[in-house]
C-alpha positions, 0 to 999 in steps of 0.5 A: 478482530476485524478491522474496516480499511478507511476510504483514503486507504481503499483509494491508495490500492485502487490507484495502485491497481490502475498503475499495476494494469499499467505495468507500473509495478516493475519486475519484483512486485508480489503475489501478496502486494498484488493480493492486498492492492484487491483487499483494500481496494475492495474495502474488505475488513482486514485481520488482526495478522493482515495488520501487523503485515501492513505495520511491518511492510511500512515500518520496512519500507519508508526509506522508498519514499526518498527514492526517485519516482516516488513523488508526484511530478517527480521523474519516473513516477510512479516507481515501483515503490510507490505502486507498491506504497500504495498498493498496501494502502499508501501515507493513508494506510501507514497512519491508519495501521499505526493507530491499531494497538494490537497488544 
């Protein structure tokens, strides 16, 4: 099944394209988070597998919204964590893949 990424979510990874063009992304960040920021950005239906990847990569990586950098007006925002956030579809994204019962 196909599922159609919402306008908030196409909005986090376009953010994160313009941060990643910026040289915001840091040193560690993927092929795949690059990959997925063109994906959502785009607002191209992602898969059923695309979605279970999203549902891990949040599940994995909330701890980096603690870190510094990661909130706007913080010092060192955007962190790579956060472009990173975002280029997997950010808060919006976490919500909006939480809700997709794959099962």
């Amino acid at each position: 099944m196909a599922h159609q990424p919402p306008k908030a979510v196409q909005e986090a990874a376009q953010r994160a394209e313009r941060w990643i063009e910026d040289g915001k992304a840091g040193k560690g960040f993927t092929d795949v988070g690059r990959r997925r920021a063109a994906q959502l950005a785009k607002g191209e239906e992602v898969s059923d597998d695309v979605v279970k990847k999203m549902q891990a990569y949040f599940a994995r990586h909330t701890v980096d919204k603690d870190a510094e950098g990661f909130t706007q007006g913080g010092d060192g925002f955007p962190s790579p964590g956060r472009v990173a956030w975002d280029a997997w579809g950010g808060d919006a994204g976490e919500r909006w893949v939480r809700g997709i019962d794959l099962d």
